[in-house]
C-alpha positions in Angstrom: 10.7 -26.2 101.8 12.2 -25.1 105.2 15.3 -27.1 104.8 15.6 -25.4 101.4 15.2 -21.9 102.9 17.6 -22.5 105.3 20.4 -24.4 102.8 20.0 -21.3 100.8 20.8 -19.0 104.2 23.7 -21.8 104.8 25.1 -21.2 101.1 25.1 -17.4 102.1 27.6 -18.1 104.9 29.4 -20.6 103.2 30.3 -18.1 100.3 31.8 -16.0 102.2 35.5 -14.9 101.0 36.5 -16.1 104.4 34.6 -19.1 104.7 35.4 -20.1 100.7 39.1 -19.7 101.8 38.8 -22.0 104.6 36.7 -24.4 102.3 39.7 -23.9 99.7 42.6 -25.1 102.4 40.5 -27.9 103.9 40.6 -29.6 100.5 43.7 -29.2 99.5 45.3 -30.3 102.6 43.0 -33.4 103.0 44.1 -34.0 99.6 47.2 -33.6 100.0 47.8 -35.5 103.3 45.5 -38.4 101.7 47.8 -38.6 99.1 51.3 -39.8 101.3 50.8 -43.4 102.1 50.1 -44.4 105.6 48.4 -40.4 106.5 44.4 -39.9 105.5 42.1 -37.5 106.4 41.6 -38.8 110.4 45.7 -37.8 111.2 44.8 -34.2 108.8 42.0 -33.7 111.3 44.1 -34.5 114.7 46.8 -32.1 113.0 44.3 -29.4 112.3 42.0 -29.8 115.9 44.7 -27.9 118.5 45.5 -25.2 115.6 41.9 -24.4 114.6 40.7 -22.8 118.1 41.6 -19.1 116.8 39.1 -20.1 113.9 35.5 -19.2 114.8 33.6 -22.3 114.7 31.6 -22.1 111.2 35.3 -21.4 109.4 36.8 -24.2 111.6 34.1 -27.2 111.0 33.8 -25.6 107.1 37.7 -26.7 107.0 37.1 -29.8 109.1 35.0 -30.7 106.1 37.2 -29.8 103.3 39.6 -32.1 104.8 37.3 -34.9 105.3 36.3 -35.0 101.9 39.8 -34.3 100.2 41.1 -37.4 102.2 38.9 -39.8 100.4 39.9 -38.1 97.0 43.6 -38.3 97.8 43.3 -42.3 99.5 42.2 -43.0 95.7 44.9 -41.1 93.6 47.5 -43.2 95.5 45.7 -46.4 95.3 45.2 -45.9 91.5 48.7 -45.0 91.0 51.5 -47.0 93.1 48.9 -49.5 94.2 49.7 -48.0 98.0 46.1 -46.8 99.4 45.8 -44.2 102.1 43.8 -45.6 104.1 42.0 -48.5 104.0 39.1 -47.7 102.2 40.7 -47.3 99.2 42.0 -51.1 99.2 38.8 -51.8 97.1 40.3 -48.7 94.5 43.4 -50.5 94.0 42.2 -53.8 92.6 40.7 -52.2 89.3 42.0 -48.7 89.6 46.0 -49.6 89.4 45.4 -52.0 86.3 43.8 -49.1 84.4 47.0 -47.0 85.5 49.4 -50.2 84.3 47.7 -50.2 80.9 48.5 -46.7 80.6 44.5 -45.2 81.2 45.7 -43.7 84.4 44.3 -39.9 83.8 40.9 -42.3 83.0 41.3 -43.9 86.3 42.1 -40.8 88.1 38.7 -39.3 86.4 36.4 -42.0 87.1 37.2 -41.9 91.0 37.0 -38.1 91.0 33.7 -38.2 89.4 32.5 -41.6 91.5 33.3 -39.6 94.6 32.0 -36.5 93.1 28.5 -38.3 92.5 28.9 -40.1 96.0 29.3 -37.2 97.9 26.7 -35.0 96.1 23.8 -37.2 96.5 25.0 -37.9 100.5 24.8 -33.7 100.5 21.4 -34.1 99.0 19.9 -36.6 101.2 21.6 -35.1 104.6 20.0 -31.2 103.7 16.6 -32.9 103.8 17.2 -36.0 106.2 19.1 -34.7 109.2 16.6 -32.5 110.6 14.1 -34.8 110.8 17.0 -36.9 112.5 17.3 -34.4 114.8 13.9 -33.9 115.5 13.9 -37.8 116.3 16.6 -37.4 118.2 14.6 -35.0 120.7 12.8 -38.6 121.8 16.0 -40.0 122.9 16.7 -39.7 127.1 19.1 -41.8 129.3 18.2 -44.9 127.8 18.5 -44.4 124.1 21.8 -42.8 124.4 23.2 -45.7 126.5 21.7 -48.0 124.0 23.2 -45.7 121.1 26.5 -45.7 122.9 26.6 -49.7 123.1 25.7 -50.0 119.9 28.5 -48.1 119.0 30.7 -49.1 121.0 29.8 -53.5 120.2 29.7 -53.0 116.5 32.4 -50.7 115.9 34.3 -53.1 117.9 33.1 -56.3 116.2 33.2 -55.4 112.5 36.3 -53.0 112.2 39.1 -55.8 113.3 39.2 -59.4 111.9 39.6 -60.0 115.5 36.9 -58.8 117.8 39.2 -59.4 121.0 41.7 -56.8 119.5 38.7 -54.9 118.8 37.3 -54.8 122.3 40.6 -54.5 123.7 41.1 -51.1 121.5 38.0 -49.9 123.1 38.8 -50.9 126.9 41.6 -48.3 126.2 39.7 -46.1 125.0 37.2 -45.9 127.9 39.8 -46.3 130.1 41.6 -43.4 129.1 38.0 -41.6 129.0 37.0 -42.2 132.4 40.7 -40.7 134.1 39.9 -37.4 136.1 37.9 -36.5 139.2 34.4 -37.7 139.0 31.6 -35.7 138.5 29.0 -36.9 140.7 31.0 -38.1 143.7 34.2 -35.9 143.6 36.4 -38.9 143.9 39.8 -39.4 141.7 39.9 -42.0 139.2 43.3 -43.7 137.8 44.8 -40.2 138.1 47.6 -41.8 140.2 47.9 -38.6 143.1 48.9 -36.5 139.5 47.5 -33.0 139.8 47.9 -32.4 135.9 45.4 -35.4 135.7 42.8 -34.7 137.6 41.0 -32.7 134.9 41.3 -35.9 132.4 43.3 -36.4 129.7 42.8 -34.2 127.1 41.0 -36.0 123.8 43.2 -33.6 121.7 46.3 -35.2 122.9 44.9 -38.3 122.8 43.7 -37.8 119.2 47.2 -36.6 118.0 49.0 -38.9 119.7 46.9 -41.9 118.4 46.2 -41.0 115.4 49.6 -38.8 114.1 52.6 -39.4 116.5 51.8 -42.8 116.7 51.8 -43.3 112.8 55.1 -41.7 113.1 56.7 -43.9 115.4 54.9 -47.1 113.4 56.6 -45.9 110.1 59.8 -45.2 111.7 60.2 -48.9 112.7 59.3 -50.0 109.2 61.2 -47.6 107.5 64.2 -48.7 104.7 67.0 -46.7 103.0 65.6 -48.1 99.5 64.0 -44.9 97.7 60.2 -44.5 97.1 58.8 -46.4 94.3 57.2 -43.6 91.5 54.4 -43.4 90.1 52.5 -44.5 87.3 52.2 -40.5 85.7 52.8 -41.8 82.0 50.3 -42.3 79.0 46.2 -42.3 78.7 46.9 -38.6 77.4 42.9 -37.5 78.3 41.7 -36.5 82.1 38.6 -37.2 81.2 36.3 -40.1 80.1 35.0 -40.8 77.1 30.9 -41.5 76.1 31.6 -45.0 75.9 33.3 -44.5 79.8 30.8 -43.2 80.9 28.4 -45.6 80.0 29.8 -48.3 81.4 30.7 -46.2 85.0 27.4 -44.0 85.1 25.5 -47.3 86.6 27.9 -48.3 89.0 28.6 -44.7 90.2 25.1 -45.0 91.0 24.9 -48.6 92.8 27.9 -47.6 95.0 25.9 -44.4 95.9 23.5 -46.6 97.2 25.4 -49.4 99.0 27.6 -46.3 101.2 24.7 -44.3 101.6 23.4 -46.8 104.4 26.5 -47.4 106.2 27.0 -43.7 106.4 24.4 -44.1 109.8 25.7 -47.5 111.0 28.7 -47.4 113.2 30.8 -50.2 111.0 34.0 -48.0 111.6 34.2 -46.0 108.3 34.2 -46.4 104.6 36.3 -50.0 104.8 33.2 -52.2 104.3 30.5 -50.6 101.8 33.8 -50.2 99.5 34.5 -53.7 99.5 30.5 -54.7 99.2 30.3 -52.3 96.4 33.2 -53.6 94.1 32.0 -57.6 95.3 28.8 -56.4 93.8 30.1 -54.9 90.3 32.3 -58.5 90.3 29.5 -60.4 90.2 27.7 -58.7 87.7 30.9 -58.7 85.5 30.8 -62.4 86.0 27.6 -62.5 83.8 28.6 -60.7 80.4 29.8 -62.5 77.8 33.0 -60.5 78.1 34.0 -60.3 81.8 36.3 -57.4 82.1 37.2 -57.5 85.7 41.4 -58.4 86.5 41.8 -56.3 83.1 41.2 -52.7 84.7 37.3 -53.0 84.4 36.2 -49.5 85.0 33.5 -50.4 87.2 35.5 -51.8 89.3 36.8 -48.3 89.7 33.4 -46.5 89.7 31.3 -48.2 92.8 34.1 -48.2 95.4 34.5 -44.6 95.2 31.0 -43.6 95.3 30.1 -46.0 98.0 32.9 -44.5 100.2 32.1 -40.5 99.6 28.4 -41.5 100.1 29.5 -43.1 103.4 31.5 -40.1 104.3 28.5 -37.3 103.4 25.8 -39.8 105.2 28.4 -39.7 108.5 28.4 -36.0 108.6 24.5 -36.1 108.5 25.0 -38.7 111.8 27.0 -37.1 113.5 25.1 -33.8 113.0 21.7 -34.8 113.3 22.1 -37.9 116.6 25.9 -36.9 117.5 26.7 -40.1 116.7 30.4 -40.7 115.3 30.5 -44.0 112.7 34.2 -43.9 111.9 37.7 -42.5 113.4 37.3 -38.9 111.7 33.8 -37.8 113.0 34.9 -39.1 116.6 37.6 -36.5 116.3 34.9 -33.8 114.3 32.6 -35.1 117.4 35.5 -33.9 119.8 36.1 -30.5 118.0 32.3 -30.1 118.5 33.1 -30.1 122.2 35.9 -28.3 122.3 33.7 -25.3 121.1 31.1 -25.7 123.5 28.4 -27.4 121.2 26.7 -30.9 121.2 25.5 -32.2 118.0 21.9 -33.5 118.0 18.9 -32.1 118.0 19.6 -28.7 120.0 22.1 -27.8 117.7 20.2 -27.3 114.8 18.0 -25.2 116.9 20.8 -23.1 118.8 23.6 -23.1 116.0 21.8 -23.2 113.1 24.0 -20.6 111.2 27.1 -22.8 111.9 25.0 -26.0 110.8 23.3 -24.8 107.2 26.3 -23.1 106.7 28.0 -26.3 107.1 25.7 -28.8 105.2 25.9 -25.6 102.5 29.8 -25.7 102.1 29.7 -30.0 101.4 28.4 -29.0 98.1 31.5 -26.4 97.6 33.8 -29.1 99.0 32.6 -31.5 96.3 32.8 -28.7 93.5 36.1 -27.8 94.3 37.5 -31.1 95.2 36.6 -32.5 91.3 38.1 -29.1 90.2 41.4 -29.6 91.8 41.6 -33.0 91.1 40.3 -34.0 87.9 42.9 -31.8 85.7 45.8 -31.8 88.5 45.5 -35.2 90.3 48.7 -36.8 88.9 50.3 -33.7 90.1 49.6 -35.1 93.1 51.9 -38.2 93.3 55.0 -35.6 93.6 54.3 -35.1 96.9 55.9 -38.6 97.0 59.7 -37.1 96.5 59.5 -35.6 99.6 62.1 -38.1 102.2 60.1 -39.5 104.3 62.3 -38.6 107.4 61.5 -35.2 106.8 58.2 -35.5 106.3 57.7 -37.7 109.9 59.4 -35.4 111.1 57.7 -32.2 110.4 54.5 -34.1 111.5 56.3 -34.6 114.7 57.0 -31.1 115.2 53.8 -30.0 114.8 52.0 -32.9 117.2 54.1 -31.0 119.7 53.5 -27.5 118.9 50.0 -28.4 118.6 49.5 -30.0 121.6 51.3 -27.7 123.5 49.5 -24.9 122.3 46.1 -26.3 123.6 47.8 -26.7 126.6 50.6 -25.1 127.5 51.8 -27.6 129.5 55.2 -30.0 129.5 53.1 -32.7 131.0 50.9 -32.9 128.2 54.0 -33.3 125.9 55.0 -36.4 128.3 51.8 -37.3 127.5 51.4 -36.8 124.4 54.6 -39.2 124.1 53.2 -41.8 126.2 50.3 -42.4 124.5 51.7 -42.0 121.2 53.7 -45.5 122.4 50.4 -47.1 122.7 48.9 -46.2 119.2 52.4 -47.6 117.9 52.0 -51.0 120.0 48.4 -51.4 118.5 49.3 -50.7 115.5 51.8 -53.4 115.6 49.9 -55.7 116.6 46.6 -55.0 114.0 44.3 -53.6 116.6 42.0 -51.0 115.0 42.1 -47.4 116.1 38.6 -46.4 116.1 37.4 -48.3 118.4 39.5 -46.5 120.9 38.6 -43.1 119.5 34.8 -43.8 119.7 35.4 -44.9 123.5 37.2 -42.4 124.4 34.7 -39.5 122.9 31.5 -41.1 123.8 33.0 -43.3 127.4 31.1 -39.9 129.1 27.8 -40.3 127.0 27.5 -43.5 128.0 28.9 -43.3 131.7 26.8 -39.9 132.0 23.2 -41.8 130.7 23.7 -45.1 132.7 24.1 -42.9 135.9 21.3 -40.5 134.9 19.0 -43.4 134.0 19.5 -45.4 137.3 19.2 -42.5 139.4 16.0 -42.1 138.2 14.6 -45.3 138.5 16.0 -45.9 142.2 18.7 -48.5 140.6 16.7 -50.5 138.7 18.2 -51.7 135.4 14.8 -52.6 133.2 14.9 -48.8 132.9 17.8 -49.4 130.3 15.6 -51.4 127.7 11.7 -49.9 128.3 10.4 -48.5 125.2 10.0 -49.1 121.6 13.6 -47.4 121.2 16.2 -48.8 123.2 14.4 -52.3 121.9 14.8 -51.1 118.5 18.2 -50.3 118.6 19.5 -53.5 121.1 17.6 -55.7 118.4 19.5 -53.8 115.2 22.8 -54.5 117.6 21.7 -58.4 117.9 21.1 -58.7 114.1 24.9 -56.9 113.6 26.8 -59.1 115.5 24.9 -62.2 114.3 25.5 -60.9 110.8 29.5 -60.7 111.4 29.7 -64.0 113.4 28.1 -65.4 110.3 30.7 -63.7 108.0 33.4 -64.3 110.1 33.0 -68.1 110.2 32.1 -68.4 106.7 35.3 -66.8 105.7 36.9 -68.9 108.3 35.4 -72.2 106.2 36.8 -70.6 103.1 40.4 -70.4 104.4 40.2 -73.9 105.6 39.1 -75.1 102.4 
């Protein structure tokens, strides 16, 4: 009943003009970014985080959410259409969703993932209002040692599962904590990797590492790629109807409702995003198609269509509810949402829903506006959409250019963050080129200090000794869940490894 009472108080400050305006933009421009190949909701966040400190921070994190949300919708529309996802978590969309669009049920296709990530994202809204504070209130437990072991667990999985590769993957996050720990040192004054730099001895600033990761460096990677041939178009033609029929729904309602709960899960596991429970999801609906007497998947099987994109908006509501309720970030975009939190002055967890909790039921209050108006603006006007396409994409990279700079430099105000920003932005393109996953680095560099900050904390009060790091039922908990994780993706790994060689 309290977390009702208080939802109600958050849908008070949600509704405001103000705060529906900035729910209104957030949505559109995730949408919109999510739509143009290569961009998703992560690089619409970096954008937004320098531009977004006049904002107070209920309008700012209201936005944030608008955007995180409207990426996932615009990932799809893309996927279903030229077969090109956003981001990766709309691979799984494509497989189904583009045969539907080839067969002319496009405006089907386009309905079934705006309702699948409609359902998704209601029932994650649901589950967070009522689950997060009693996260946070577990969360209170947690000293030294439980966020060290939370941080390793972050840090080990993210690292392991994200890249095909788990050297690339735990070389992405050495960079990231190396980039974290630059700066004087807190506890012994001493400079670290700042190189005699003055500029650097406050750190480097995890907005300019977030745009320059994140946007500049997607710049750079599609301006080596680039060709002179002109932009395939999209499938906008035939299906006439933007909506589904009985018979549709049906078929879609149960697998809507299985994705829901294969993401909801990995919305609280740091598996680096919506990548995974997308694919399980649709491997699931395969092998149930596999057992009618009329299989239907490789023909645009709706299904197909339907648990992908519920799985991956459940995963995205269940992360906000993480990073809320433990401050723990499970994908790319809540390490950056995690970093915005900082930038303000607040640290998700459990005294946040004590000391901010206007900003935090006015928050959980606008995901359920953010779903509303995301299936309003895309159901009817979705194929719309794909014209953001005609756009040339040199003058689209290089209007996100502009902007990195201006936005960085605002924070700042400094030339050597632009140098910088440039820097950096080299790296992103390197790894990139080479297929080493960006989250990891993002999730090092945003909680490098948790985890530096409790080792020291933990060992200087037990006089140095380490068994401090795994006493109690928590820590234990959490380095067995990590054991199981990484036995569970070595498995995986090698049987898909056997597979290949056969």
């Amino acid at each position: 009943m309290d977390s009702l009472t208080s939802l109600l108080e958050g849908f008070a400050g949600a509704l405001t003009p103000m705060n529906m305006l900035w729910v209104l933009v957030g949505c559109f421009l995730g949408t919109a970014v999510g739509v143009l190949p290569g961009l998703g909701s992560s690089m619409a966040v970096a954008l937004l985080l320098p531009m977004t400190f006049a904002l107070d921070p209920t309008g700012a994190f209201i936005m944030f959410a608008g955007v995180y949300f409207g990426g996932m919708f615009g990932d799809s529309t893309m996927a279903i259409l030229m077969n090109t996802p956003g981001q990766a978590s709309a691979i799984a969309s494509t497989f189904e969703g583009h045969k539907m669009a080839k067969a002319g049920r496009a405006p089907q296709a386009l309905a079934t993932a705006a309702i699948g990530a409609f359902v998704g994202g209601m029932i994650a809204s649901i589950i967070v209002v009522f689950l997060a504070p009693r996260l946070a209130d577990f969360s209170a437990n947690f000293g030294p040692a439980e966020f060290f072991a939370l941080a390793l667990f972050a840090f080990v999985a993210t690292s392991s599962i994200v890249s095909d590769s788990a050297v690339k993957g735990l070389s992405a996050l050495v960079i990231g904590l190396g980039l974290a720990t630059v700066g004087i040192d807190s506890i012994s004054g001493s400079q670290r990797f700042t190189f005699g730099v003055p500029e650097m001895f406050d750190g480097i600033s995890l907005v300019t590492v977030t745009v320059a990761v994140l946007a500049l460096g997607e710049v750079f990677h599609v301006a080596a790629r680039i060709r002179r041939d002109p932009r395939p178009e999209a499938l906008t033609k035939g299906g006439g109807r933007p909506f589904l029929s009985r018979a549709e729904l049906k078929e879609a309602t149960p697998a809507w409702l299985r994705g829901t709960g294969i993401g909801l899960p990995f919305g609280v596991i740091p598996a680096g995003g919506s990548e995974i429970p997308t694919f399980l999801a649709y491997d699931v609906e395969r092998r149930l198609d596999r057992r009618r007497p009329d299989p239907q998947f490789g023909k645009g099987a709706i299904r197909g269509l339907a648990a992908p994109e519920a799985a991956g908006n459940a995963t995205t509501g269940m992360a906000m509810g993480a990073l809320l309720a433990l401050g723990l970030p499970v994908s790319a975009t809540a390490a950056i949402m995690l970093a915005a939190f900082q930038q303000y002055g607040l640290q998700p967890g459990p005294l946040l829903f004590s000391r901010s909790a206007d900003l935090v039921w006015a928050l959980l209050a606008s995901f359920f506006v953010a779903m509303i108006v995301l299936l309003i603006i895309n159901m009817p006007f979705a194929r719309h959409w794909a014209k953001l396409l005609l756009i040339p994409a040199p003058y689209l990279y290089a209007g996100i250019t502009v902007f990195c700079g201006l936005g960085v430099y605002a924070t700042s105000g400094s030339v050597f963050d632009l140098w910088m920003l440039l820097g950096i932005a080299l790296i992103g393109f390197v790894m990139r080129r080479h297929d080493m996953p960006l989250a990891p680095l993002m999730i090092g560099m945003v909680l490098g200090p948790l985890a530096e900050t409790s080792l020291r904390d933990g060992l200087l009060s037990s006089d140095g000794d380490y068994s401090v790091l795994v006493s109690g039922p928590i820590p234990l908990v959490i380095y067995g869940g990590l054991l199981i994780v990484i036995a569970l993706t070595i498995r995986s790994k090698v049987v898909a490894r056997s597979r290949r060689d056969t």
